[in-house]
C-alpha atoms as one frame of an Amber mdcrd trajectory, in Angstrom:
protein
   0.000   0.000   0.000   0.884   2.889  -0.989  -0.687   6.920   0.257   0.236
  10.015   0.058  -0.882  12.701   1.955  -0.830  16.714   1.390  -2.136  19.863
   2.912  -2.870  23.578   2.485  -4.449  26.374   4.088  -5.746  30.131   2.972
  -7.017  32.714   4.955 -10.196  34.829   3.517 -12.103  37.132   4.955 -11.509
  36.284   8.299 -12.019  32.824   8.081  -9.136  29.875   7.638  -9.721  27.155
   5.274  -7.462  23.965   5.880  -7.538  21.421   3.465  -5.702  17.800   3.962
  -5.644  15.374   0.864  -4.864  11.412   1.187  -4.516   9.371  -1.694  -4.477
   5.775  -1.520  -2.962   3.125  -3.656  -4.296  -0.299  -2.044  -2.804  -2.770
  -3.741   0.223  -3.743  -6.696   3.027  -1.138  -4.969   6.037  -2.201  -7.490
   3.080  -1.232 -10.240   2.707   1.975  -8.791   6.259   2.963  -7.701   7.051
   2.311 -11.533   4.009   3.930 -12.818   4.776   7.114 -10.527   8.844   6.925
 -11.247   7.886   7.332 -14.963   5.978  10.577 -14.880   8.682  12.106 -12.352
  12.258  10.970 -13.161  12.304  12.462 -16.897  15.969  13.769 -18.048  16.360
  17.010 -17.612  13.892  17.401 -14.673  14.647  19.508 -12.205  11.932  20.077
 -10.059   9.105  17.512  -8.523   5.731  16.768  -9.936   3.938  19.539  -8.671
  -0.018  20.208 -10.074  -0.202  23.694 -10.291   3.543  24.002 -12.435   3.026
  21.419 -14.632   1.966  21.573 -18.407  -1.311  19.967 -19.701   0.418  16.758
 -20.822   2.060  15.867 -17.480  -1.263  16.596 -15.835  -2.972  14.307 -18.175
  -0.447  11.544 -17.452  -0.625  11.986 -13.639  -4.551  11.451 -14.102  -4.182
   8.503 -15.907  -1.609   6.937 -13.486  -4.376   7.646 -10.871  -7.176   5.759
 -13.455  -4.942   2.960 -14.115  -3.974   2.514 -10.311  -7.487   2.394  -8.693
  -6.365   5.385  -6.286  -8.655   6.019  -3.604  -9.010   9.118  -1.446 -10.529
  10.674   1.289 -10.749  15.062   1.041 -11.546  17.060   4.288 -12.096  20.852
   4.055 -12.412  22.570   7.588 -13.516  26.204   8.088 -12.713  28.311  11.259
 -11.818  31.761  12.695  -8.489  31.950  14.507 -10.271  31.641  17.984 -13.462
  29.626  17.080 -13.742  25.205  16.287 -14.552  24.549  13.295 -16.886  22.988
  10.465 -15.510  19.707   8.489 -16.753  18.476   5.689 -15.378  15.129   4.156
 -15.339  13.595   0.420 -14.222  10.044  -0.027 -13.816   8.229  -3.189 -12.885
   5.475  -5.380
């Protein structure tokens, strides 16, 4: 098995908004490890996969590794004021 896990957070108006991302690949890890290996370790790289740099194609390849894979995830979003708890909301997929 295989997950990776990211997060983020942005203040607006007032309010923070802190995202955490976890994407799971159950099963076949060599599969995946090769699969993954090939999108990132290209000659001339210099930088790692990142979503928001990357061109259309790499993008496109990245979603198909996911596709191919059988990734699943799980998404939560919280919302909250610096001194207040918060509201959660969760996504989960396969």
């Amino acid at each position: 098995m295989i997950a990776a896990i990211d997060e983020t957070s942005q203040e607006k108006n007032g309010a923070i908004f802190y995202t955490i991302a976890a994407a799971i690949v159950p099963e076949n890890k060599a599969k995946a490890n090769e699969m993954i290996t090939g999108l990132i370790d290209i000659p001339g790289r210099k930088n790692p996969f990142h979503w928001n740099t990357e061109g259309v194609t790499a993008q496109r390849k990245m979603v198909n590794c996911v596709v191919e894979l059988g990734v699943a995830g799980h998404i939560m979003v919280c919302s909250t004021g610096r001194k207040k708890a918060g509201i959660c909301h969760g996504v989960s997929y396969e």
